[in-house]
C-alpha positions in Angstrom: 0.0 0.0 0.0 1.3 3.1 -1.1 1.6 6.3 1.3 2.6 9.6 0.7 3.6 12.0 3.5 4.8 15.2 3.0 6.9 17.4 4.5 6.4 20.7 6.6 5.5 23.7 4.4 5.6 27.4 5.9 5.3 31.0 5.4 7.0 32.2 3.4 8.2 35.8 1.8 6.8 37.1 -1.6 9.9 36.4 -3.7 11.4 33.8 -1.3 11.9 30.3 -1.6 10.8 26.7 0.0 11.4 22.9 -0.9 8.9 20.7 -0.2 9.1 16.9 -0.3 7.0 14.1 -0.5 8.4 10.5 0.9 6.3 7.3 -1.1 6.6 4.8 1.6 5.4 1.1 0.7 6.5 1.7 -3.1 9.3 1.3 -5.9 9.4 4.7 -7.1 10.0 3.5 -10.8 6.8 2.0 -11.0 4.7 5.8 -10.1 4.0 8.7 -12.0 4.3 10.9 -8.6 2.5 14.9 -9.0 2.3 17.9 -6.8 -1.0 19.5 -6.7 -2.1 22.6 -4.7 -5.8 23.5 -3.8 -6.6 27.6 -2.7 -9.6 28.4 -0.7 -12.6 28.4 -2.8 -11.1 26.9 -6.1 -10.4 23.8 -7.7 -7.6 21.3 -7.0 -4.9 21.9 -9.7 -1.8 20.1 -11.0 1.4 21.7 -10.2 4.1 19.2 -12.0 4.7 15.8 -12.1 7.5 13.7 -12.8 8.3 9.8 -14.0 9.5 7.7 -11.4 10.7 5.8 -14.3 12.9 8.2 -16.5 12.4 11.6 -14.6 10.4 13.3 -17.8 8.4 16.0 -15.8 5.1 18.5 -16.9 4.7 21.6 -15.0 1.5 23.8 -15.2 2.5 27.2 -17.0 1.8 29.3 -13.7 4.7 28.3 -11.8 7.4 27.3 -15.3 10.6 28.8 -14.5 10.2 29.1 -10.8 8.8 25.4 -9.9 11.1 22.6 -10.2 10.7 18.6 -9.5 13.1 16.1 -9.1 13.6 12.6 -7.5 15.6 10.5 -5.6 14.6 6.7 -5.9 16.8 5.8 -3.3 15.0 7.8 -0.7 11.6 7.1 -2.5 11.5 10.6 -2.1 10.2 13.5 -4.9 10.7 17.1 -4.0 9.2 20.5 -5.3 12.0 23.4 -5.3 9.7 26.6 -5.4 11.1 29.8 -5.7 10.2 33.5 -6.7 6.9 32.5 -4.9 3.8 35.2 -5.4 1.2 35.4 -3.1 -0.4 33.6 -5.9 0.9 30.2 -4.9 -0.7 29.9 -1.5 -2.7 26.8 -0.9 -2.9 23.4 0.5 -0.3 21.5 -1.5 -0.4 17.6 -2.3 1.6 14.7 -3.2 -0.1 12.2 -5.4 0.5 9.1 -7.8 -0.2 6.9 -9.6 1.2 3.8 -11.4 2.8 4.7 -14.3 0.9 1.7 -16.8 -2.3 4.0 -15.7 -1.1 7.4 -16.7 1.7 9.7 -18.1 3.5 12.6 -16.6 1.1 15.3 -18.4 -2.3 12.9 -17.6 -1.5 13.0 -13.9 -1.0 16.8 -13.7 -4.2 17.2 -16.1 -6.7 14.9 -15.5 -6.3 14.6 -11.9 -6.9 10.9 -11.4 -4.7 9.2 -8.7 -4.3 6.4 -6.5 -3.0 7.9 -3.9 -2.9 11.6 -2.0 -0.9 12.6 0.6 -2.8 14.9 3.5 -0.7 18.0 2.3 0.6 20.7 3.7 0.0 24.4 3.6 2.1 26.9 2.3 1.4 31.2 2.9 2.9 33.3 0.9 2.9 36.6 2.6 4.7 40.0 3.7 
């Protein structure tokens, strides 16, 4: 059984920075398409970026290209989200989800929103 915990996320400064990271106990990273996704108060659940367990290919959603960035260490079964130049824009609940990668690619995931598996998230403020 696959769970997803992630770490702590903050407050943070307009402009500053914060990594979150998302540990898939129970799993073989290679086999999971794994996804951060962020939900603001009063608005839909969105995909964030996702990335292959597999072969590391990743999606990000346009909002966040350039400042976002996802990587993975299979060793620690762990996937991390490196967000900087954060705008107030960017605060919500954020989540760790997957799904195994016969089911779904890298861009599906992010898109369509169909896991297996969610984390409980973790919320991050961006505010002066």
């Amino acid at each position: 059984q696959l769970q997803l915990v992630e770490s702590e996320g903050g407050l943070v400064q307009p402009g500053g920075s914060l990594r979150l990271s998302c540990v898939a106990s129970g799993a073989t990273l290679e086999n999971y398409v794994i996804g951060w996704f962020r939900q603001a108060p009063g608005k839909e659940r969105e995909g964030v970026s996702c990335i292959s367990g597999r072969d590391g290919s990743t999606y990000y959603r346009d909002s966040v290209k350039g400042r976002f960035t996802i990587s993975k260490d299979n060793a620690k079964v762990t996937v991390y989200l490196q967000m900087n130049s954060l705008e107030p824009e960017d605060t919500a609940r954020y989540y760790c989800a997957a799904r195994n990668r016969w089911s779904t690619t890298v861009q599906q995931l992010c898109v369509s929103r169909v896991v297996s598996s969610w984390g409980l998230g973790t919320q991050v403020t961006v505010s002066s």
